[in-house]
matplotlib code that plots the C-alpha trace (Angstrom):
import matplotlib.pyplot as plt

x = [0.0, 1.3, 2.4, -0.8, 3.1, 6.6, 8.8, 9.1, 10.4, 7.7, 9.0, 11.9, 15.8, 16.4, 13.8, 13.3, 10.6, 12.0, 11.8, 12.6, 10.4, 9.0, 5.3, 6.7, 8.0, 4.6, 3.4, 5.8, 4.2, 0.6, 1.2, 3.4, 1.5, -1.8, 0.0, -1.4, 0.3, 1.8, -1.3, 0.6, 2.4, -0.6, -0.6, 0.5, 4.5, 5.8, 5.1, 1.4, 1.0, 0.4, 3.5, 3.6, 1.5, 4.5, 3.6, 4.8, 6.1, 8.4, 9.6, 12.7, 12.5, 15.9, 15.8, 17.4, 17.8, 18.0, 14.8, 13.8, 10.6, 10.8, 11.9, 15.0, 15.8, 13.9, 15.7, 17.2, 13.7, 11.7, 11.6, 9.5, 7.4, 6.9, 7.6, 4.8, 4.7, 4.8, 6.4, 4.4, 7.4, 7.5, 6.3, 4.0, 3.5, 1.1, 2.8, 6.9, 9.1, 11.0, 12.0, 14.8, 15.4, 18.5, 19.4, 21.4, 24.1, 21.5, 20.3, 16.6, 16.7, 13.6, 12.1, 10.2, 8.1, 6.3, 4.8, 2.0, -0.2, -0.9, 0.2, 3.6, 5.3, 7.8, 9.7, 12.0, 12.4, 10.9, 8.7, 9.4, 11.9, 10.7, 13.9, 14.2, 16.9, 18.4, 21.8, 23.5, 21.1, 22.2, 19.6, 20.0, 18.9, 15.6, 14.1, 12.5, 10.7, 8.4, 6.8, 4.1, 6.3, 8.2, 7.4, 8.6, 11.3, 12.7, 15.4, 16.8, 16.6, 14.1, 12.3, 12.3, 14.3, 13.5, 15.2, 17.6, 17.1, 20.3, 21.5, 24.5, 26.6, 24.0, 25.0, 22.9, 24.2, 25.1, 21.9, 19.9, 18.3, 16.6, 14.4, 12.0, 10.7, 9.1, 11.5, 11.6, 12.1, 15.0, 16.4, 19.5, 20.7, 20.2, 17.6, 16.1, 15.1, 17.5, 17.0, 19.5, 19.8, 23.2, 24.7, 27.7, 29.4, 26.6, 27.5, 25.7, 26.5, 22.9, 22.3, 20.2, 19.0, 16.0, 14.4, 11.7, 11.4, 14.7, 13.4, 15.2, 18.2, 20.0, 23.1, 24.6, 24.1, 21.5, 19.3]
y = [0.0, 3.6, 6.3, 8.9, 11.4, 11.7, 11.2, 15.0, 17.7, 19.6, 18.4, 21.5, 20.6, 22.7, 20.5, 17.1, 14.5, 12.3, 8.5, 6.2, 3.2, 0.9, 2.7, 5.8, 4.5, 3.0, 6.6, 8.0, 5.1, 6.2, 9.8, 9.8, 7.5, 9.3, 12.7, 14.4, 18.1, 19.0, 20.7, 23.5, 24.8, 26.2, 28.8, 32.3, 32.8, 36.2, 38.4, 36.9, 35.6, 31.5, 29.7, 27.3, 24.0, 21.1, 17.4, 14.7, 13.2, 16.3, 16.5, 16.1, 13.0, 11.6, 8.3, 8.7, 5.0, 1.4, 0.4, -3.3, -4.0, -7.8, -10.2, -11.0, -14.1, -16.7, -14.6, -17.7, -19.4, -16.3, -17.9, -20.8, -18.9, -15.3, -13.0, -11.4, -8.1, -7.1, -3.8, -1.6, 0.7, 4.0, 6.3, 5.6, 6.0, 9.0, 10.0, 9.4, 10.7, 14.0, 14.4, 13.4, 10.6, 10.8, 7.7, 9.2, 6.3, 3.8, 1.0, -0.7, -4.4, -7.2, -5.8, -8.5, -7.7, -10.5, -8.9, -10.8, -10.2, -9.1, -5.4, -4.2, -3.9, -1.3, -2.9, -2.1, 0.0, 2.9, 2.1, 5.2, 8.1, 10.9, 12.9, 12.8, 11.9, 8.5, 9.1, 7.8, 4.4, 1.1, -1.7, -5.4, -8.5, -8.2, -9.5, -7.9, -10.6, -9.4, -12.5, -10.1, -10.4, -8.9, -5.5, -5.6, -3.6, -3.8, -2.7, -3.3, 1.1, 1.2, 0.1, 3.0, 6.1, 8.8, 12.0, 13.8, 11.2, 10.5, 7.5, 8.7, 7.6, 4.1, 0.2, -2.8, -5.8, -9.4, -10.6, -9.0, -10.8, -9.4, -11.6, -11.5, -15.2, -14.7, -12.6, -8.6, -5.7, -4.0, -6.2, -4.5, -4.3, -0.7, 0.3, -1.3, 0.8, 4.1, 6.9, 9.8, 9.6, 10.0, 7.3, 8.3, 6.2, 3.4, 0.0, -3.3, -7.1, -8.3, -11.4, -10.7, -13.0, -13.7, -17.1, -17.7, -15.7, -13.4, -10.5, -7.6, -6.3, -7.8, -5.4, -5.1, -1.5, -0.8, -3.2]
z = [0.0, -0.6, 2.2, 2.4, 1.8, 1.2, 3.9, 3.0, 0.6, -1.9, -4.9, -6.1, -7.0, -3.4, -1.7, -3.3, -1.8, 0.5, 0.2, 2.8, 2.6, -0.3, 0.5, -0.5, -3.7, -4.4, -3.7, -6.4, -9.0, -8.4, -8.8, -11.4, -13.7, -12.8, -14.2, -11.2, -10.2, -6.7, -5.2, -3.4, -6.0, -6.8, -4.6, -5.1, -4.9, -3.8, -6.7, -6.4, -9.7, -9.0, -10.0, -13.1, -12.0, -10.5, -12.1, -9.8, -12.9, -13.3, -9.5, -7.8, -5.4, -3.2, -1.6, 1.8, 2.6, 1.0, 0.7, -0.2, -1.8, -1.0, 1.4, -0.3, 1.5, -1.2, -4.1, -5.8, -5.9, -7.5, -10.6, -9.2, -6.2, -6.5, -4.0, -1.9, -3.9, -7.8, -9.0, -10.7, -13.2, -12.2, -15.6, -18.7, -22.2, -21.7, -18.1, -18.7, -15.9, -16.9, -13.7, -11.2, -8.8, -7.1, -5.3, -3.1, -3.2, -1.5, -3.1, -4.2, -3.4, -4.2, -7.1, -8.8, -11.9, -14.4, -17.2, -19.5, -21.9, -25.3, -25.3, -25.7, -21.9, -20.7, -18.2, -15.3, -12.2, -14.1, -17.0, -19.5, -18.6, -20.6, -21.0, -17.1, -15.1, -12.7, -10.4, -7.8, -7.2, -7.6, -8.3, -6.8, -6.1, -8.3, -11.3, -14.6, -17.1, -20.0, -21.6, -23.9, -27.8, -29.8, -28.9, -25.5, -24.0, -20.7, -18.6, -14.9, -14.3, -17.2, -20.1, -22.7, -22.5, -24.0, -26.3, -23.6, -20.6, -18.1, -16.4, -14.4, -11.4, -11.8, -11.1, -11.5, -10.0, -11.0, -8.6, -11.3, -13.9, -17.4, -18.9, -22.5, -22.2, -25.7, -27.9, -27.4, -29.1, -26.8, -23.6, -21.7, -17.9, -17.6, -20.1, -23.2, -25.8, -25.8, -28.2, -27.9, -23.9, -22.1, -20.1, -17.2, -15.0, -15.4, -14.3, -15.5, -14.0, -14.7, -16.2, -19.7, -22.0, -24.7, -25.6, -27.6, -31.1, -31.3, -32.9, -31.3, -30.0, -26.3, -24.8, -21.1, -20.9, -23.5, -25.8]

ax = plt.figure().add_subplot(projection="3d")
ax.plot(x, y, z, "-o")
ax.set_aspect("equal")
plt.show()
């Protein structure tokens, strides 16, 4: 279940939201993909004109401690017995984040996230970064699969990234694993599908791999 708030912060590069538990990140996922606005920036600033409307999909958030998602006790067995909880990726088609998560040099452990059906799947810790930016996280002992087709993409930070997104200062871990069970369009430990993004200081030790119909592209770093 999500935090009713942030562990603080209003949402500014001076005053990020804080995240320090796995509800808050859960809070970040509902009001980013519902492309709902930070209420009190609504208010009038000093000149009193009301300042520009803040997205929470265009908000600064920091995550002030590691924060695991899942008991990662069972983690070898996850591919027979699911964990408790499924991840929901952070950003969507019509809601991308263009904002910035700083990870503060803590990490996100027990991510687990199964995706199937018949539509094309965005996969990873964030679904689509819409020219926004990820530093200073690392990602580890968690598991992305997307089982949908050929048009999947998925990630271990992301799934698609967009025109001007960063990756920087970023590691995903050899406990990782990236999975498209039935072919995929892009498959890569950091992000899948990459279109004109910056990647600095980015680490990837995730196992990746494609079965099924190969109709795509596979890479460490990027598919």
């Amino acid at each position: 279940q999500p935090a009713e708030e942030f562990a603080g912060g209003s949402g500014t590069q001076e005053d990020p939201f804080r995240i320090a538990t796995a509800e808050h990140l859960v809070l970040l996922v509902q009001r980013v993909n519902s492309g709902a606005q930070v209420t009190q920036q609504e208010e009038e600033g000093e000149s009193g004109e009301k300042e520009e409307p803040l997205f929470y999909k265009d908000a600064c958030y920091l995550l002030v401690n590691d924060v695991d998602l899942n008991d990662t006790g069972a983690f070898a067995s996850w591919e027979t017995v699911a964990p408790e909880f499924g991840w929901t990726p952070i950003g969507t088609g019509e809601s991308g984040f263009s904002g910035q998560f700083d990870g503060g040099g803590h990490s996100i452990r027990g991510l687990y996230l199964y995706e199937y059906g018949q539509e094309r799947k965005e996969a990873g810790l964030f679904g689509v970064v819409d020219g926004g930016t990820i530093c200073n996280l690392t990602l580890s002992r968690s598991s992305v699969t997307v089982r949908n087709g050929k048009e999947d993409v998925a990630g271990g930070l992301a799934g698609l990234a967009r025109p001007g997104s960063v990756l920087k200062n970023c590691t995903v871990e050899d406990s990782v694993t990236v999975t498209a069970e039935n072919g995929g369009l892009a498959i890569g430990g950091l992000t899948g599908e990459a279109d004109s993004i910056t990647l600095q200081n980015c680490k990837n030790a995730a196992v990746v791999s494609q079965t099924g119909t190969v109709s795509g592209s596979l890479g460490g770093l990027a598919g």
